[in-house]
C-alpha positions in Angstrom: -54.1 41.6 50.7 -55.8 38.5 50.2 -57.8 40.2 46.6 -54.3 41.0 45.6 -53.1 37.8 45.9 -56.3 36.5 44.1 -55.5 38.9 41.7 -52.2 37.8 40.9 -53.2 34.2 40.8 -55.6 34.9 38.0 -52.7 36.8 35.9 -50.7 34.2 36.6 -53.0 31.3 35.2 -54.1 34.1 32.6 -50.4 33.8 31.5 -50.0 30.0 31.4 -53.5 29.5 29.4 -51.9 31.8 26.6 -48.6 29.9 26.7 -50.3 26.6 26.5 -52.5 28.1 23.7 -49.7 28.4 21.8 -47.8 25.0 22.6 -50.9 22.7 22.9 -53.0 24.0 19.7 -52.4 22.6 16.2 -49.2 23.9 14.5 -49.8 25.6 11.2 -47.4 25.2 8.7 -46.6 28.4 6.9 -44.3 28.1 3.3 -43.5 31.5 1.8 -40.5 32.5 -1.2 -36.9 33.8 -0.5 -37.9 37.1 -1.7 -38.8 40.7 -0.1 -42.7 40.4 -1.4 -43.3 36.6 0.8 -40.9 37.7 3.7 -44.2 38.9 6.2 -44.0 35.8 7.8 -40.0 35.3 8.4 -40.7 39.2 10.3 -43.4 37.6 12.0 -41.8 34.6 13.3 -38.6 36.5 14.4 -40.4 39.1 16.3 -42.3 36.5 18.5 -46.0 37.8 17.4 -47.1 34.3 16.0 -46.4 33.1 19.7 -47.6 36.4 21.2 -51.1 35.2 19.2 -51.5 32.0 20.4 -50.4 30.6 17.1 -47.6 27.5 17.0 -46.2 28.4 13.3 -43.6 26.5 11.7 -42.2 28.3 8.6 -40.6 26.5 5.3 -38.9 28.7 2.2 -39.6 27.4 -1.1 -38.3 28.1 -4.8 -41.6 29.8 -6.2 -45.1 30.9 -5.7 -45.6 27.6 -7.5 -44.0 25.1 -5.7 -46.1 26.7 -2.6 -49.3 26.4 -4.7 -48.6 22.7 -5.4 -48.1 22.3 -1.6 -51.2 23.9 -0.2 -52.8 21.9 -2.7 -50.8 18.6 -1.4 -51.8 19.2 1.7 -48.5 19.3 3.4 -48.7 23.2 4.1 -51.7 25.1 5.9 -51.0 28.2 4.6 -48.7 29.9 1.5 -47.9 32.8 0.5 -47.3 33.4 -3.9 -48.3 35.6 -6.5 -51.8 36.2 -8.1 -51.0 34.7 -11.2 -50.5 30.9 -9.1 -53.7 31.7 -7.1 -55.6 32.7 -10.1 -54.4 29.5 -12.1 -54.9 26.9 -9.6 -58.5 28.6 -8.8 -58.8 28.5 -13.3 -57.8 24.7 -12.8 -60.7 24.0 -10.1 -58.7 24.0 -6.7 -60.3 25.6 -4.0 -57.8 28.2 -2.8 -59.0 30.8 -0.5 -56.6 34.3 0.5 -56.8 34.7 3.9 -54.4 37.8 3.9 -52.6 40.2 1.7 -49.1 40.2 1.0 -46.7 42.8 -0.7 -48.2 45.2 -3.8 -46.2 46.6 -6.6 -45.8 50.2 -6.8 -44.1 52.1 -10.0 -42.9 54.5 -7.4 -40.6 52.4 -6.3 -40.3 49.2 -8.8 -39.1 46.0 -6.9 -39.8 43.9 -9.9 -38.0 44.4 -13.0 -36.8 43.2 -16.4 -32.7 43.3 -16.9 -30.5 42.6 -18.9 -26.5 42.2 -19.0 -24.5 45.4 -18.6 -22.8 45.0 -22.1 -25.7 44.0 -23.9 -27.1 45.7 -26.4 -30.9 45.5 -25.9 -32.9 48.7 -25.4 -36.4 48.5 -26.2 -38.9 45.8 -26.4 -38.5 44.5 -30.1 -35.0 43.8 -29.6 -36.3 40.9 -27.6 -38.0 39.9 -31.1 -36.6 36.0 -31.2 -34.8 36.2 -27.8 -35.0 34.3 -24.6 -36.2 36.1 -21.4 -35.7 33.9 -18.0 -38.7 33.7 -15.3 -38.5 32.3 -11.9 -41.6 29.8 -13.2 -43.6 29.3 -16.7 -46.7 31.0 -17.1 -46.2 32.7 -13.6 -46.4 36.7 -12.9 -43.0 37.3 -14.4 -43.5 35.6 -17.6 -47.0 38.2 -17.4 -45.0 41.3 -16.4 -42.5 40.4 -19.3 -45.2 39.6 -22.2 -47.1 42.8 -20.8 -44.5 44.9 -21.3 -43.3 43.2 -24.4 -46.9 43.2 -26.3 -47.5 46.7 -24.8 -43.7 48.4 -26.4 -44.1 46.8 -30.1 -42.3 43.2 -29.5 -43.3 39.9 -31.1 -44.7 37.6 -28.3 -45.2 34.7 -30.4 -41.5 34.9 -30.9 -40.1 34.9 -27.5 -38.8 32.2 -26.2 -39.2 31.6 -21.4 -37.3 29.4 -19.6 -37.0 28.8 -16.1 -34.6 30.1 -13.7 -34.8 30.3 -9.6 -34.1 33.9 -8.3 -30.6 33.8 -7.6 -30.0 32.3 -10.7 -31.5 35.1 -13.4 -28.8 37.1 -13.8 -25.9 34.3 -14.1 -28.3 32.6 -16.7 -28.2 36.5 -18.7 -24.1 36.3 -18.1 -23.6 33.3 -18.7 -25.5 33.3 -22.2 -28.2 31.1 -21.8 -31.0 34.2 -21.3 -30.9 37.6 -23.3 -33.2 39.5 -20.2 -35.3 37.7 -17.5 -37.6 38.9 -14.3 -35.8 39.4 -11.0 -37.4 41.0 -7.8 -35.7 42.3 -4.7 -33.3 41.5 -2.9 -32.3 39.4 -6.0 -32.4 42.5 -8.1 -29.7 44.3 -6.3 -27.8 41.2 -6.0 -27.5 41.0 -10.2 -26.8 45.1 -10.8 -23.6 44.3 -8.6 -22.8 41.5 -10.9 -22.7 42.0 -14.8 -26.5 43.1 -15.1 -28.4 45.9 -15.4 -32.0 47.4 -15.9 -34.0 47.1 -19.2 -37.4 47.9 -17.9 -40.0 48.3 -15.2 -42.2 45.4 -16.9 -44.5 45.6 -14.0 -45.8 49.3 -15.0 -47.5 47.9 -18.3 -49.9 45.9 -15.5 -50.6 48.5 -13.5 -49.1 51.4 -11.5 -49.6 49.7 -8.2 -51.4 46.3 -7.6 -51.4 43.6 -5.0 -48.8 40.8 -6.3 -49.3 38.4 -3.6 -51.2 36.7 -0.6 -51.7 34.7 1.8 -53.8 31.5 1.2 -55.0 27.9 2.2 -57.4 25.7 0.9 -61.2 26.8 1.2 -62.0 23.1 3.5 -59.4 24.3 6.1 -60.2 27.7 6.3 -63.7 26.7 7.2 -61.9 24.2 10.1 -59.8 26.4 11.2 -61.1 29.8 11.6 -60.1 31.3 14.5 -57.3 30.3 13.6 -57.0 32.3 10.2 -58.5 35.0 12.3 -55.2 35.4 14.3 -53.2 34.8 11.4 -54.8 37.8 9.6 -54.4 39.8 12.7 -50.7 38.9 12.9 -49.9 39.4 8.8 -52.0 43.3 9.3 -49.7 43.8 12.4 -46.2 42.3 10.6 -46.9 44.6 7.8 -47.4 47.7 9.5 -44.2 46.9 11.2 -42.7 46.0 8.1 -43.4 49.2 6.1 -42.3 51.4 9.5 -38.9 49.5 9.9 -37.2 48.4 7.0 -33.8 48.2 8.3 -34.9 46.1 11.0 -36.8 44.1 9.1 -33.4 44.0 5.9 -31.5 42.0 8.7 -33.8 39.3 9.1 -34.6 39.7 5.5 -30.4 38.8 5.2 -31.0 35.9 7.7 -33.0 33.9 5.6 -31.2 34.7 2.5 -28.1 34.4 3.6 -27.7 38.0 1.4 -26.3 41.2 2.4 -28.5 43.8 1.4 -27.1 46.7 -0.1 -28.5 49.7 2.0 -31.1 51.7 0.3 -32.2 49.3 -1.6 -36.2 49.3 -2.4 -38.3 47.8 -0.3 -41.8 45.6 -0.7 -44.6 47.3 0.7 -47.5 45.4 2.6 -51.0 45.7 2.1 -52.7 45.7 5.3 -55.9 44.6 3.9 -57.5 42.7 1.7 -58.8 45.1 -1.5 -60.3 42.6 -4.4 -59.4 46.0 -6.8 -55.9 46.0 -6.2 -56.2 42.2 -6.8 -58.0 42.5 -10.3 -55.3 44.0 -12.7 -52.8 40.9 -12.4 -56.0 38.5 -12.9 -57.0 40.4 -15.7 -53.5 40.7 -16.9 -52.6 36.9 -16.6 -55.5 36.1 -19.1 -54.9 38.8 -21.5 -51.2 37.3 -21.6 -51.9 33.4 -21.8 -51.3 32.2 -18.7 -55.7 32.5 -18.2 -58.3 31.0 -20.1 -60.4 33.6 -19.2 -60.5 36.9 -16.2 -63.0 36.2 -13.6 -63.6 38.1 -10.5 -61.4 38.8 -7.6 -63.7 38.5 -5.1 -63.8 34.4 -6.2 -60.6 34.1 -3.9 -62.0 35.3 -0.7 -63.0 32.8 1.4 -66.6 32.8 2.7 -66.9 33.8 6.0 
């Protein structure tokens, strides 16, 4: 009787150790975009499995993989999650970002990612964009590369393209409203616009590869180092979220809805997660993003893994 009791003390203080863990230990904070790809750690958060890891997360939506970039590198988020093409140029422009997770790839099987254009319009092919304005969520980010790969790679005149800048939920009213011909739009976004007065010109993501990883998670190299179990459990959690993810995606569409304060049209395609890190499926947006401009030069994937 008395080992039981010991026994159930133990759990007990076993218990409140993890709890406190979680309360007591320095709180990360997490910024991610209000799209399907960066949406690993709203599923995470929900589903208690930060908490469950001993991890006291506090998450933040921003506009663009940019805008998280320019945080990280401000210091006032731990950890980000944004496109290749971000990573790749703040790592071109000497800041020491490390990935210390995988995000969602891009698959052609499925295309999540795409070029459109109005429903009227007249645009079928890549040199009808010859002097035209495409919209991208941010300059000289991966759907400015998707839409000058795609471009360069059907016959169209880069040079005489003319980006501008739109926020997700925006591309498609910029297209209807005049002040775009196409622009880049990802899911749930996408759906959202082929309801409303657009539709699909292209899968401008194909002409950079047929599947590729298109985003990660990431910090800053100095607080990796400081806080590495920390990023350990993190990883742990991000492999775990998107195994879930990729098993339950009508679970996950509602709290996908929560945070965008969308409905999700049912069947609509889904982001799938890495659950690893693979420097190859990191390499054809790198190499792509410096055949396209937005690069000086390719270097090699394995440059944004951290150390350890």
């Amino acid at each position: 009787m008395r080992a039981l009791v010991l026994v159930t003390l133990l759990i007990s203080v076993l218990a409140c150790v993890g709890a406190a863990d979680a309360q007591n230990g320095p709180k990360i904070k997490v910024a991610t975009t209000p799209i399907d790809l960066g949406a690993e750690a709203l599923y995470a958060n929900d589903l208690g499995l930060f908490k469950k890891a001993g991890l006291d997360v506090d998450v933040t939506v921003l506009t663009s993989g940019t805008a998280v970039a320019a945080a990280v590198a401000g210091g006032s988020i731990d950890i980000g999650q944004a496109n290749l093409v971000s990573l790749a140029s703040a790592h071109a422009g000497g800041l020491p970002f490390v990935v210390v997770a995988p995000a969602g790839y891009y698959t052609s099987k499925a295309p999540t990612t795409v070029l459109i254009a109005a429903a009227n319009s007249p645009l079928k092919n890549a040199k009808d964009l010859n002097g035209k304005t495409i919209a991208v969520v941010a300059l000289r980010d991966i759907t400015q590369v998707g839409a000058s790969s795609w471009l360069v790679q059907n016959g169209g005149d880069l040079s005489s393209v003319k980006f501008i800048e739109a926020p997700q939920p925006a591309v498609c009213t910029a297209i209807t409203a005049g002040r775009a011909d196409a622009g880049v739009v990802s899911e749930p976004y996408l759906s959202i616009a082929l309801t409303n007065g657009c539709r699909i010109l292209a899968a401008c993501h194909d002409s950079i590869a047929k599947d590729f990883l298109v985003g990660a998670w990431f910090s800053t190299g100095t607080w990796a180092d400081e806080h590495q179990d920390a990023v350990r459990r993190f990883r742990a959690v991000i492999a775990e979220t998107a195994r879930w993810a990729n098993a339950h995606h009508d679970e996950s569409a509602r709290i996908l809805e929560k945070y965008t304060k969308l409905s999700l049209p049912p069947g609509m395609k889904r982001v799938p997660f890495a659950e690893k890190t693979d420097p190859a499926q990191m390499q054809p947006l790198i190499d792509a993003a410096a055949k396209y401009g937005t690069l000086k030069a390719p270097f090699p994937a394995a440059e944004l893994l951290p150390r350890q």
